[in-house]
N, CA, C and O atoms as CSV, one atom per row, in Angstrom:
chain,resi,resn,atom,element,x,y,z
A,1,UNK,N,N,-174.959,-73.380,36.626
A,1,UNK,CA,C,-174.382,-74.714,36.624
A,1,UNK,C,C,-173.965,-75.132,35.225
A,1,UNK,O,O,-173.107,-76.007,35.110
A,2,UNK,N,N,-174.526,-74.555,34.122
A,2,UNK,CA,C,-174.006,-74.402,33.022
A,2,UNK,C,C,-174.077,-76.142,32.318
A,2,UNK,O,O,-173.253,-76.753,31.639
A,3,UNK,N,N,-175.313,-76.502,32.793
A,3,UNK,CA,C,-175.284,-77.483,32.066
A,3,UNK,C,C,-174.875,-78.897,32.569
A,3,UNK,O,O,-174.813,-79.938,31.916
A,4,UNK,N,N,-174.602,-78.679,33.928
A,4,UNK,CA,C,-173.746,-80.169,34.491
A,4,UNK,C,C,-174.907,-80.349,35.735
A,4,UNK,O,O,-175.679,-79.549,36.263
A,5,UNK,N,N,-174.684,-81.555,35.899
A,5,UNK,CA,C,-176.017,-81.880,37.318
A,5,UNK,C,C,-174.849,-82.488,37.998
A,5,UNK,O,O,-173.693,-82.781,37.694
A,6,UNK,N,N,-175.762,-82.572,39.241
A,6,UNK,CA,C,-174.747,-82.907,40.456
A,6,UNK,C,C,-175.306,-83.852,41.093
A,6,UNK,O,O,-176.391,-83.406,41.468
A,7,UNK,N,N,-175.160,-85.140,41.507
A,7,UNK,CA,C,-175.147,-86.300,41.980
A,7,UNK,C,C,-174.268,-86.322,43.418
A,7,UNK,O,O,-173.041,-86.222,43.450
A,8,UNK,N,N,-175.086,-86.464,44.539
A,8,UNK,CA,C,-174.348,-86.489,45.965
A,8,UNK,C,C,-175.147,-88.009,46.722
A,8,UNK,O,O,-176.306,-88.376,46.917
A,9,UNK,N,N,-173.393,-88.718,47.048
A,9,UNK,CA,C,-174.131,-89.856,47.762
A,9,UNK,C,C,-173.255,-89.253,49.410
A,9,UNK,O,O,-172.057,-89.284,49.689
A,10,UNK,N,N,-174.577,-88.689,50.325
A,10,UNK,CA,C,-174.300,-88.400,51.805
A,10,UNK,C,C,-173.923,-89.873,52.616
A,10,UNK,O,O,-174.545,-90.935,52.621
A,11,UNK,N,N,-172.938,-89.572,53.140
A,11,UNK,CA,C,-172.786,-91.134,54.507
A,11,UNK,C,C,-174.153,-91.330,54.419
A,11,UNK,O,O,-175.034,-90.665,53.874
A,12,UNK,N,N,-174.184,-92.862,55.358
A,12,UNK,CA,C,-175.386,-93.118,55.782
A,12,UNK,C,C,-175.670,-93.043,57.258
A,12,UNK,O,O,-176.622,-93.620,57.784
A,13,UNK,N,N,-174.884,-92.379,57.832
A,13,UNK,CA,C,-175.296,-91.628,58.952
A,13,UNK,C,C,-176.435,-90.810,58.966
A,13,UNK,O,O,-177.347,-90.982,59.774
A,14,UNK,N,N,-176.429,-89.720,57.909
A,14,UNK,CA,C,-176.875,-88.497,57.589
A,14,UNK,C,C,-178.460,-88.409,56.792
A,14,UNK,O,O,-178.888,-87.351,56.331
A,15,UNK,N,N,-179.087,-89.490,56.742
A,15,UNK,CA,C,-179.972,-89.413,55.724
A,15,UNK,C,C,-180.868,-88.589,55.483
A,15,UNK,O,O,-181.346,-88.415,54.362
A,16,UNK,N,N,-181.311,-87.784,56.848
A,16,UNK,CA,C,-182.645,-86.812,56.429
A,16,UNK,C,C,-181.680,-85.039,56.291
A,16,UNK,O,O,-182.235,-84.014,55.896
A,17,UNK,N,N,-179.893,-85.143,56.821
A,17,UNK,CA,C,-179.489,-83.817,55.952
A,17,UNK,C,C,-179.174,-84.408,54.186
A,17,UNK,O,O,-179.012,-83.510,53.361
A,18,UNK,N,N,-179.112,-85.658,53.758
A,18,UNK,CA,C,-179.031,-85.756,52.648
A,18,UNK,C,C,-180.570,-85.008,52.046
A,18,UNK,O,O,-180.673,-84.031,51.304
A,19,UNK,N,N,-181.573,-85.777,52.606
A,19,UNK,CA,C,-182.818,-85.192,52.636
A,19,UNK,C,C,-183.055,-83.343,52.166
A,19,UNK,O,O,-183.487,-82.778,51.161
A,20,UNK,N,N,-182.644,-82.991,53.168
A,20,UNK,CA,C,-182.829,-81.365,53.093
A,20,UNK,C,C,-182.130,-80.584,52.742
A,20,UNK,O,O,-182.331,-79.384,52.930
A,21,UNK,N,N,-181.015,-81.110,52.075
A,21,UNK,CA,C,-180.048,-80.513,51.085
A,21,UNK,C,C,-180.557,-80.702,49.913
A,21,UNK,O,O,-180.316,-79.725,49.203
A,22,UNK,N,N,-181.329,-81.745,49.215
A,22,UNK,CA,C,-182.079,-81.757,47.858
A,22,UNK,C,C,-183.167,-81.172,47.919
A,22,UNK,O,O,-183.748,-80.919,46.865
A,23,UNK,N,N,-183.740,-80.799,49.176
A,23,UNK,CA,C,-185.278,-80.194,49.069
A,23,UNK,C,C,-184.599,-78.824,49.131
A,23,UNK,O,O,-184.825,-78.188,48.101
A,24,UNK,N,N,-184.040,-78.344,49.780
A,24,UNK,CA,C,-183.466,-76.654,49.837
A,24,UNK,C,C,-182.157,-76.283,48.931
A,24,UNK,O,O,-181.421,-75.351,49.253
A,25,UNK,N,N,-181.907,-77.149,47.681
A,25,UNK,CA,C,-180.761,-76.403,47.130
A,25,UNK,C,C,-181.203,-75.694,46.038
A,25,UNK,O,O,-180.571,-75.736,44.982
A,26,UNK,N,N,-182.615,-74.786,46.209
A,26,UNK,CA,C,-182.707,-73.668,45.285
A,26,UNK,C,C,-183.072,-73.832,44.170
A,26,UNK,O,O,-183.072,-73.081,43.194
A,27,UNK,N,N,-183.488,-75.138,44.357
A,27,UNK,CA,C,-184.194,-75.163,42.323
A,27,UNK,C,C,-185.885,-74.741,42.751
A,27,UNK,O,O,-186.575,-74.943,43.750
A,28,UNK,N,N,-186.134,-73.998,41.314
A,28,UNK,CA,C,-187.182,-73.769,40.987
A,28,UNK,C,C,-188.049,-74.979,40.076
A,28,UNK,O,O,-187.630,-76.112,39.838
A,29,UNK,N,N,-189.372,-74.397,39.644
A,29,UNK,CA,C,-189.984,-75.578,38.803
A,29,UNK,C,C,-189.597,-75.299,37.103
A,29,UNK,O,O,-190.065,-75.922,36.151
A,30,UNK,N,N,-188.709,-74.289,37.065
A,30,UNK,CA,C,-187.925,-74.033,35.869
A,30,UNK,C,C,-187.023,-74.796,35.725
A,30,UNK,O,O,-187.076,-75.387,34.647
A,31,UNK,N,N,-186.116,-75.076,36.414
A,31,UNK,CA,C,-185.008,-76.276,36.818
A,31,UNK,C,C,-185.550,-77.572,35.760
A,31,UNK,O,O,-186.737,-77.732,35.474
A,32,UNK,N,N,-184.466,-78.416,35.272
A,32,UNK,CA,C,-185.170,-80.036,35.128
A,32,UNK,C,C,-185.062,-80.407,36.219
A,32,UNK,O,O,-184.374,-80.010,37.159
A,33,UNK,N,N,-185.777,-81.214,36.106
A,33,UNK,CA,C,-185.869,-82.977,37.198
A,33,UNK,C,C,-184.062,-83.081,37.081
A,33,UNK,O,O,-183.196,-82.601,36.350
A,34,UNK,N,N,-184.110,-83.886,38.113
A,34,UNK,CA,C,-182.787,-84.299,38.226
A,34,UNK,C,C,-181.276,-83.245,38.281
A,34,UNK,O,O,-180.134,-83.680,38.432
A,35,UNK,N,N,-181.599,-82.040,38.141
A,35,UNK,CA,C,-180.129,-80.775,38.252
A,35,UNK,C,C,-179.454,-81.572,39.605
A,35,UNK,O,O,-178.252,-81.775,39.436
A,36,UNK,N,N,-179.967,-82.051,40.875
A,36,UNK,CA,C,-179.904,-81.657,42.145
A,36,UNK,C,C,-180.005,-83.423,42.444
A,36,UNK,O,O,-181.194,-83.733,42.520
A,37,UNK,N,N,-178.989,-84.749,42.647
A,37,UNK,CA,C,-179.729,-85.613,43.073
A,37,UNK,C,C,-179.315,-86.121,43.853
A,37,UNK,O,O,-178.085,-86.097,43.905
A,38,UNK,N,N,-179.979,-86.799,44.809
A,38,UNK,CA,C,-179.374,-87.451,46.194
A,38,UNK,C,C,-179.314,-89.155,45.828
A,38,UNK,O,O,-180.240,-89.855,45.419
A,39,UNK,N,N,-178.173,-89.475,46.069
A,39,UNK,CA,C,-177.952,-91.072,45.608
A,39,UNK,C,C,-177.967,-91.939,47.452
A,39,UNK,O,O,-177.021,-92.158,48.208
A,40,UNK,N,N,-179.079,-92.155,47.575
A,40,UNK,CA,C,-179.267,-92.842,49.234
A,40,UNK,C,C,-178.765,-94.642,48.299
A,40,UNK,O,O,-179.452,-95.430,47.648
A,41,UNK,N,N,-177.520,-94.643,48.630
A,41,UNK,CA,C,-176.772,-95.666,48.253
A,41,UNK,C,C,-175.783,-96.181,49.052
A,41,UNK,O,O,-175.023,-95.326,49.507
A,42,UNK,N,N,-175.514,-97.545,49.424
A,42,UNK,CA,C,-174.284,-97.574,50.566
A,42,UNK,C,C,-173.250,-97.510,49.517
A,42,UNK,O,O,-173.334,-97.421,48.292
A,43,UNK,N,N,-171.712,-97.616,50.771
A,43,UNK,CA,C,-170.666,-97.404,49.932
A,43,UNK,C,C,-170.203,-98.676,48.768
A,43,UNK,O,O,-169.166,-98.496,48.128
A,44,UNK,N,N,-170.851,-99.686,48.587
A,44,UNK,CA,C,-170.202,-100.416,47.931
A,44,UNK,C,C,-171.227,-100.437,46.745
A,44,UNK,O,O,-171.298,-101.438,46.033
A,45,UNK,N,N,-171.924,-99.477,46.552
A,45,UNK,CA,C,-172.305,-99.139,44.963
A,45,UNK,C,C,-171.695,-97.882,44.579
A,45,UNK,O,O,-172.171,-97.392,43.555
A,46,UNK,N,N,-170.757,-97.233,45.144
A,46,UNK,CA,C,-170.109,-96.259,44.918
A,46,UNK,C,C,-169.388,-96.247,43.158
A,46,UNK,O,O,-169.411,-95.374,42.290
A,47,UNK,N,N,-168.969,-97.224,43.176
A,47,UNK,CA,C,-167.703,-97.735,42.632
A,47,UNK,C,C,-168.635,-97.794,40.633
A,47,UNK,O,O,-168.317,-97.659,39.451
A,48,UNK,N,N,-169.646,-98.036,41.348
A,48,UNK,CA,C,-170.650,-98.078,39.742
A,48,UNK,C,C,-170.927,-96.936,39.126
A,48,UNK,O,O,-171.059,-96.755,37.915
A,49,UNK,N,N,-171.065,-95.680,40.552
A,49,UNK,CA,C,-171.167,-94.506,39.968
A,49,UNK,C,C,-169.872,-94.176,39.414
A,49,UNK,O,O,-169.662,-93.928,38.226
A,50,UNK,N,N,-169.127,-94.186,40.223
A,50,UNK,CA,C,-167.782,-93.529,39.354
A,50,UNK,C,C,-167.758,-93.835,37.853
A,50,UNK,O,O,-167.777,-92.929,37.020
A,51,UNK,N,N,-167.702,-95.542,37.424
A,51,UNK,CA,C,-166.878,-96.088,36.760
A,51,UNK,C,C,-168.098,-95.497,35.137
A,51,UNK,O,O,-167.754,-95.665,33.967
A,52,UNK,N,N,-169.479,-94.827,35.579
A,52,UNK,CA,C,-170.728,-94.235,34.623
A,52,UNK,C,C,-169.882,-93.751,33.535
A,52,UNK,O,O,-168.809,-93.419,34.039
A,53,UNK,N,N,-169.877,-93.595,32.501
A,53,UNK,CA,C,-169.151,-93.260,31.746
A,53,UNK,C,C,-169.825,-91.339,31.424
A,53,UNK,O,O,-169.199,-90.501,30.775
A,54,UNK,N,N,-171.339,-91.086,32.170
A,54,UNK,CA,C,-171.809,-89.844,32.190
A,54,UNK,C,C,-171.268,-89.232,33.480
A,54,UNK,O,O,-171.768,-88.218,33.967
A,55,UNK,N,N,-170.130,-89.941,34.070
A,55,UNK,CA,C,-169.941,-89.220,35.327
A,55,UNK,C,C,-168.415,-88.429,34.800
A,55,UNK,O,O,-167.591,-89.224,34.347
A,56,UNK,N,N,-168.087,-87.292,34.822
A,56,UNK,CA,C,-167.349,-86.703,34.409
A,56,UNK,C,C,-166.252,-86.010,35.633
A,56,UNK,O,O,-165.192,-85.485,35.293
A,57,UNK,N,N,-166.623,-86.090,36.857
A,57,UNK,CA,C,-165.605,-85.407,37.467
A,57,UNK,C,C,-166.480,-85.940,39.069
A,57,UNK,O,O,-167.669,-86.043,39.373
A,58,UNK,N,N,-165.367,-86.145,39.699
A,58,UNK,CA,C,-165.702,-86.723,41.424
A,58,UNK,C,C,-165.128,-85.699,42.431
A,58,UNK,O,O,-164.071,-85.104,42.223
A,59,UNK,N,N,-165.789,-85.553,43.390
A,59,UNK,CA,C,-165.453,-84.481,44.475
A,59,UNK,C,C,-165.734,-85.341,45.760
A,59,UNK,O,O,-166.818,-85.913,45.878
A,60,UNK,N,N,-164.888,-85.420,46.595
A,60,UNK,CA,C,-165.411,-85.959,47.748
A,60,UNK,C,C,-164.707,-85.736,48.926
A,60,UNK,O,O,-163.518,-85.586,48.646
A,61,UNK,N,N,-164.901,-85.654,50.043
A,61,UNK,CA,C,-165.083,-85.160,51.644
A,61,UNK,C,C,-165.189,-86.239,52.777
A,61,UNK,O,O,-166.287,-86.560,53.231
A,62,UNK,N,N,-164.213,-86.694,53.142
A,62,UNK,CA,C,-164.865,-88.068,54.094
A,62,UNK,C,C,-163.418,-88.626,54.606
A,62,UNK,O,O,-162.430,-87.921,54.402
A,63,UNK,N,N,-163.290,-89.793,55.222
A,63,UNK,CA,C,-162.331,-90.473,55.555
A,63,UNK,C,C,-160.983,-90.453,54.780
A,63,UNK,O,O,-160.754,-89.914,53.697
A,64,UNK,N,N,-160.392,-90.951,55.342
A,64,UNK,CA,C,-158.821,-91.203,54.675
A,64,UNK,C,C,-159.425,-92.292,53.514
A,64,UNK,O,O,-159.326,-92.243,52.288
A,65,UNK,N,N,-160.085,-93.285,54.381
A,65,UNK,CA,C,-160.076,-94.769,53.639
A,65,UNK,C,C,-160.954,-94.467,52.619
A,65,UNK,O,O,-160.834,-95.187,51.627
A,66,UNK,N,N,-161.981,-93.428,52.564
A,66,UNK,CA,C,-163.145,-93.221,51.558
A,66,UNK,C,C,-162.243,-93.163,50.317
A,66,UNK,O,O,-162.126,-93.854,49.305
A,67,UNK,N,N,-161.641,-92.033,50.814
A,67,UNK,CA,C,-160.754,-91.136,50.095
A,67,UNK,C,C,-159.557,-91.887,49.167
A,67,UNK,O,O,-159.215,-91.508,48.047
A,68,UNK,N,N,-159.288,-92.447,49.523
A,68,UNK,CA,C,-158.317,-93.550,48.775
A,68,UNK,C,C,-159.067,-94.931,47.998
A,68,UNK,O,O,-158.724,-95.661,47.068
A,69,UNK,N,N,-159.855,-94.889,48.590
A,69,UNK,CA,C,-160.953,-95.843,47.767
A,69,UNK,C,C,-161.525,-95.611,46.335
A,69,UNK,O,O,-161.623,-96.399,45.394
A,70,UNK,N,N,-161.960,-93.973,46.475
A,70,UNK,CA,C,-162.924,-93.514,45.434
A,70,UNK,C,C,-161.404,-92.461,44.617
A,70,UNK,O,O,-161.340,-92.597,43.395
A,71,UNK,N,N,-160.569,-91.741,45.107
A,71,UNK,CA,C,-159.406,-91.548,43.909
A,71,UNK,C,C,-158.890,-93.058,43.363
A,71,UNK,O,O,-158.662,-93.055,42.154
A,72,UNK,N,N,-158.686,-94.230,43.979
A,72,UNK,CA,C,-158.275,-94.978,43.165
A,72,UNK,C,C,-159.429,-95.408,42.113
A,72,UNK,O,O,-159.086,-95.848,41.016
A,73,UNK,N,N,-160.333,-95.323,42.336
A,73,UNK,CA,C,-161.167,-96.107,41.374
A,73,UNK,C,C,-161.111,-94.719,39.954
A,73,UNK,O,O,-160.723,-94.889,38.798
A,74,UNK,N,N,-161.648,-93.397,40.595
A,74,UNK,CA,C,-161.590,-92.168,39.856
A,74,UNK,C,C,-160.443,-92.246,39.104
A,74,UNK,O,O,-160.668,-91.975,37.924
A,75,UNK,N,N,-159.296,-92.515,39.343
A,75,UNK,CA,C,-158.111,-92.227,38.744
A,75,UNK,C,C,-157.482,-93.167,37.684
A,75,UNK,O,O,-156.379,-93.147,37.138
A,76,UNK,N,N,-158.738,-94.144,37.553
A,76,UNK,CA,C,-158.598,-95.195,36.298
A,76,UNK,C,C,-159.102,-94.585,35.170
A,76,UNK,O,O,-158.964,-95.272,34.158
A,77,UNK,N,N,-159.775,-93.257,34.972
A,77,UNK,CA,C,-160.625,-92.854,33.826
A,77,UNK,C,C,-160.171,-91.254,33.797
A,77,UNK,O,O,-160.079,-90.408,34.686
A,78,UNK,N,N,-159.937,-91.234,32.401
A,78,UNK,CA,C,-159.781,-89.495,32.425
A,78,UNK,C,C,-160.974,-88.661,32.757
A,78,UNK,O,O,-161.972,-88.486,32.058
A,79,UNK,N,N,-160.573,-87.933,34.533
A,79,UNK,CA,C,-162.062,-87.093,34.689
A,79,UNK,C,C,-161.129,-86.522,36.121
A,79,UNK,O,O,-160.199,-86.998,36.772
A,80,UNK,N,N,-161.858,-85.380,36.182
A,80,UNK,CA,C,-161.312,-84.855,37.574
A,80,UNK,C,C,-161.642,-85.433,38.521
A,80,UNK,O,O,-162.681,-86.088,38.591
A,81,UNK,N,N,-160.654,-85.269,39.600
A,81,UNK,CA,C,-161.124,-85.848,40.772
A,81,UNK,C,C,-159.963,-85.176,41.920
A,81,UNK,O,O,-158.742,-85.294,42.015
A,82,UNK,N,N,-161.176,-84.293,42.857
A,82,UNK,CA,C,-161.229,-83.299,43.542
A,82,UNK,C,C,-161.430,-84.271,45.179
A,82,UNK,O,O,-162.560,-84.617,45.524
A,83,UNK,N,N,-160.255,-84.592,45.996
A,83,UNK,CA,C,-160.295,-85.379,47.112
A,83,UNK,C,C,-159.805,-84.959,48.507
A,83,UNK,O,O,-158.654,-85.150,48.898
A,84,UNK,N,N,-161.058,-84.200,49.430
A,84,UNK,CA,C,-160.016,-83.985,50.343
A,84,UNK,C,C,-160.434,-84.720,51.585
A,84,UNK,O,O,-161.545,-84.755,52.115
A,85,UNK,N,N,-158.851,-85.538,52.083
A,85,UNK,CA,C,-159.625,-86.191,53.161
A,85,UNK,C,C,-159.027,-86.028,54.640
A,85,UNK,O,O,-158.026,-85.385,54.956
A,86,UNK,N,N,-160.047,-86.907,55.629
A,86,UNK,CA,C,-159.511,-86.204,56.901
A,86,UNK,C,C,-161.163,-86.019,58.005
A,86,UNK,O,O,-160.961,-85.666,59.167
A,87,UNK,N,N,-162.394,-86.223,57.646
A,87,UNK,CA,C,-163.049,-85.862,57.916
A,87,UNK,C,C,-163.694,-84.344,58.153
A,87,UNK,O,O,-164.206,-83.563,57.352
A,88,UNK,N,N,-163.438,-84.244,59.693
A,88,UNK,CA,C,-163.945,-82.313,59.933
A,88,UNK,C,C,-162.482,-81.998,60.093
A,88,UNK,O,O,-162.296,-80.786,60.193
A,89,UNK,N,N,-161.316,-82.774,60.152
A,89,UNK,CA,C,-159.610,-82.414,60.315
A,89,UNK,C,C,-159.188,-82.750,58.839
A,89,UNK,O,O,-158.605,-83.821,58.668
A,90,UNK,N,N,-159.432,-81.916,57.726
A,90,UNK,CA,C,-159.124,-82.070,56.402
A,90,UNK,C,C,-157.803,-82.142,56.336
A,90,UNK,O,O,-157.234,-81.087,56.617
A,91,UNK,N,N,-157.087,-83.096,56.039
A,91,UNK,CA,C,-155.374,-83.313,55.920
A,91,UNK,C,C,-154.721,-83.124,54.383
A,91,UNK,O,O,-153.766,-82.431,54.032
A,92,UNK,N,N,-155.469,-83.874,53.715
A,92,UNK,CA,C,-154.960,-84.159,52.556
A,92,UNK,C,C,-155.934,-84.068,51.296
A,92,UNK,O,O,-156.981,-84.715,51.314
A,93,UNK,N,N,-155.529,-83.102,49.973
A,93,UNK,CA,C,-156.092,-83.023,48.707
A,93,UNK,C,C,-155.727,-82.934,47.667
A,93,UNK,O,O,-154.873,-82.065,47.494
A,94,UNK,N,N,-156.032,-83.514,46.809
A,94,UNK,CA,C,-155.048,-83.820,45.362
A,94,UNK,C,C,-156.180,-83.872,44.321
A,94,UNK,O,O,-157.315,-84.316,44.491
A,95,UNK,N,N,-155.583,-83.262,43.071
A,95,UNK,CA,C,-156.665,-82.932,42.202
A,95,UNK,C,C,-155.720,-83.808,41.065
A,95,UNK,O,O,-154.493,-83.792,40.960
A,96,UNK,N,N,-156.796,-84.636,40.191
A,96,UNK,CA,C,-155.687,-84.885,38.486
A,96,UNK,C,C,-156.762,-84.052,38.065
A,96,UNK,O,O,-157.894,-83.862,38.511
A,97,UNK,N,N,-155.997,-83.511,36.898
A,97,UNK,CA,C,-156.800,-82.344,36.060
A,97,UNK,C,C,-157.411,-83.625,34.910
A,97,UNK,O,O,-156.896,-84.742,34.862
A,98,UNK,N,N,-158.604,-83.191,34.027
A,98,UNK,CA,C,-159.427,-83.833,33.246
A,98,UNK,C,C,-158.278,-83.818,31.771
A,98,UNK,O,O,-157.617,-82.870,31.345
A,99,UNK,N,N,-158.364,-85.190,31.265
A,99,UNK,CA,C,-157.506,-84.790,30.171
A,99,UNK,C,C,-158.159,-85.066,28.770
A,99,UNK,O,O,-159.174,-85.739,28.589
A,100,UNK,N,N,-157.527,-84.533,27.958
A,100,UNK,CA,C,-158.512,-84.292,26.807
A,100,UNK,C,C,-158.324,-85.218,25.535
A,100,UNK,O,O,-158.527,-84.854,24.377
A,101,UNK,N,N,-157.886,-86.526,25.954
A,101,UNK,CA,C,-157.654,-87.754,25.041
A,101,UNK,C,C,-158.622,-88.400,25.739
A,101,UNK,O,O,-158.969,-88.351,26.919
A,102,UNK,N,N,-159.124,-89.230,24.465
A,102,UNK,CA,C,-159.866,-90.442,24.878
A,102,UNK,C,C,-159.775,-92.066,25.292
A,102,UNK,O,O,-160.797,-92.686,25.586
């Protein structure tokens, strides 16, 4: 992972596979705290994570409307942002590459 941790906020449909995706994604007790974290957050604190100034790049999987929600907010700050939406019928994905001005 080279140094980057990964922060996943699952629907709130889903809470105990949010659950068992942080207990089974393979860290050891070598690992730090935190490589692996589950954000049990609704969607309208979303917008705080993005805007973290330690959040460096967004990936996300979900609705049309998610999806246009969280690239617009992503796409106010230089950082990748990796969006494909559509649900389990993935339609649409668009990447801005990270740019290297501040």
């Amino acid at each position: 992972m080279a140094g980057n941790v990964v922060l996943v906020k699952h629907a709130g449909i889903v809470p105990q596979c949010a659950i068992a995706f942080e207990e089974n994604y393979g860290l050891t007790p070598a690992h730090p705290p935190g490589l692996y974290t589950n954000l049990p957050i609704s969607h309208e604190h979303v917008d705080h994570v993005v805007d973290d100034p330690r959040i460096k790049g967004v990936a996300l999987t979900g609705s049309v409307a998610a999806g246009r929600s969280v690239a617009a907010r992503a796409g106010q700050k230089p950082q990748a942002v990796l969006d494909g939406t559509g649900g389990s019928d993935g339609s649409s994905c668009s990447k801005t590459p990270i740019s290297n001005t501040p």
